[in-house]
C-alpha positions in Angstrom: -73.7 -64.5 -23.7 -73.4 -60.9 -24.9 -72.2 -57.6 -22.9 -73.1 -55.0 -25.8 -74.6 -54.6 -29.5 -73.8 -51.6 -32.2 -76.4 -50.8 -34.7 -75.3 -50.2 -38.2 -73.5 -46.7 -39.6 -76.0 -45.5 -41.1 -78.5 -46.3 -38.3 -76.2 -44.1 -35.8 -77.6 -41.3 -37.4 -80.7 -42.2 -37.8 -81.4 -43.4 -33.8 -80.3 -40.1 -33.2 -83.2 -38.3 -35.4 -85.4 -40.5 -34.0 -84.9 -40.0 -30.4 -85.3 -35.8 -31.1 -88.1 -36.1 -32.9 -90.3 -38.5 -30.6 -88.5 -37.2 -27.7 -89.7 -40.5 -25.6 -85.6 -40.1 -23.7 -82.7 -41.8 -24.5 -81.7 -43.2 -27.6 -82.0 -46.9 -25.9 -85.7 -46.2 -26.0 -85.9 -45.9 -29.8 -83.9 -49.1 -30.4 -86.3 -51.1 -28.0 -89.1 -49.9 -29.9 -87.2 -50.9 -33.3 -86.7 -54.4 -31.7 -90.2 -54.8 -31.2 -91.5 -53.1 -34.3 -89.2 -55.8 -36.5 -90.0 -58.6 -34.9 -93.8 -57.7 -35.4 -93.5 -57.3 -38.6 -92.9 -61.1 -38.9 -89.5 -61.1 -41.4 -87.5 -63.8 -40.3 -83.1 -63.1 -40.8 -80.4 -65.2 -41.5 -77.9 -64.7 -38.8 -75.7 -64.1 -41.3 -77.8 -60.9 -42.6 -76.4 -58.7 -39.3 -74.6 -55.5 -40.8 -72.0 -53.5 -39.6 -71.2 -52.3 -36.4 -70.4 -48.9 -36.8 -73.3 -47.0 -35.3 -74.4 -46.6 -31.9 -73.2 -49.0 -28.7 -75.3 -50.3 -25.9 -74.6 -52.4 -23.0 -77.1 -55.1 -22.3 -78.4 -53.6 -19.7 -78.6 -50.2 -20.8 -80.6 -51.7 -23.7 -83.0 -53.9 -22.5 -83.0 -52.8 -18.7 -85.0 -55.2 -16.4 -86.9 -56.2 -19.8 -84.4 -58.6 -21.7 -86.3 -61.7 -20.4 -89.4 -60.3 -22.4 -86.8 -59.2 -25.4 -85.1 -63.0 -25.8 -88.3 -64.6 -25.3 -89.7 -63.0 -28.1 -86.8 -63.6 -30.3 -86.5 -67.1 -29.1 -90.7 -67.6 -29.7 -90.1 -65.4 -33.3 -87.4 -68.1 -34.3 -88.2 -71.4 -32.5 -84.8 -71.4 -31.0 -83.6 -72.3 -27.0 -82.5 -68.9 -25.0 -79.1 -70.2 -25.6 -78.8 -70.4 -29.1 -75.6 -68.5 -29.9 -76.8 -66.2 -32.5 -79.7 -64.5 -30.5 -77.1 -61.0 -30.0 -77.1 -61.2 -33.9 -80.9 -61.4 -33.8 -81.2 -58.8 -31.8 -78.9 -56.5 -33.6 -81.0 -57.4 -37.0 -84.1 -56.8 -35.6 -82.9 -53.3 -33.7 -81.3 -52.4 -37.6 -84.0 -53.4 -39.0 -87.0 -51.4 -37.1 -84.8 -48.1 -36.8 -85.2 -48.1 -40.7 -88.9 -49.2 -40.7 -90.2 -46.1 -38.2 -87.6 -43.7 -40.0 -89.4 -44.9 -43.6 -92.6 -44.4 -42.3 -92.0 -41.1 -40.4 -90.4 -39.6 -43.8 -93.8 -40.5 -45.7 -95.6 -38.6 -42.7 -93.5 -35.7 -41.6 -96.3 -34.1 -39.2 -96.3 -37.5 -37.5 -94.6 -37.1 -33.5 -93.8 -40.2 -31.6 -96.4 -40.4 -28.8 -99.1 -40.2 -32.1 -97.0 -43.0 -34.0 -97.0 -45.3 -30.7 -100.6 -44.7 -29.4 -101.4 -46.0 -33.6 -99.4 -49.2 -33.1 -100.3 -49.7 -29.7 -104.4 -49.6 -31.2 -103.1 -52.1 -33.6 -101.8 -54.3 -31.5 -104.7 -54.4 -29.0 -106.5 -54.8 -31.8 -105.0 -58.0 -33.3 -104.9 -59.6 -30.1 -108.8 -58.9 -29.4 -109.5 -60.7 -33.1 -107.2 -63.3 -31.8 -109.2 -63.8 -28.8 -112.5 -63.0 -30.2 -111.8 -66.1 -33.2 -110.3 -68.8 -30.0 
């Protein structure tokens, strides 16, 4: 379906910044979170909102690693749409511009924040909604 994905320009530079200052590894570890942070926030895109593809390059694999089942099925749950709808790379590469510039806007309002702090908070959140899910079933 897809072989690689470039986040926008002006993302390059921020994936970078974000990788040093949460120094969680390589830059593909950033963009997963972004992927995962946008699609929680619950904005739905046009395929047609995708920006340029000047920044940063990843293969597929170096990406998602053994996790793009988990990735697609999320986008494909996110957007009611099969696994082999044609625009999911343009999904993905919304999602992955998208949450690079949600974590650098909130980091800027919160400059003492460090990575492993602003991942244990959303991870608390996260448990969190699912428990009131489970809790209201």
């Amino acid at each position: 379906m897809f072989n690689q994905i470039k986040s926008s320009s002006a993302n390059k530079v921020l994936i970078t910044e974000l990788t040093r200052r949460f120094g969680l590894g390589a830059e593909n570890v950033i963009a997963r979170i972004a992927i995962a942070y946008s699609l929680h926030s619950g904005i739905k895109f046009s395929p047609l909102d995708v920006k340029d593809s000047g920044g940063k390059e990843y293969t597929k694999n170096v990406l998602f690693g053994n996790l793009y089942d988990s990735y697609l099925y999320a986008i494909c749950t996110a957007y009611g749409i099969p696994s082999n709808n044609r625009d999911i790379p343009r999904y993905f590469k919304i999602h992955m511009d998208h949450g690079i510039e949600l974590i650098h806007n909130e980091i800027s309002n919160n400059p003492n924040l460090i990575g492993f702090d602003f991942l244990f908070e959303k991870i608390k959140i996260g448990l969190f909604e699912i428990c009131s899910r489970t809790s209201n079933s």
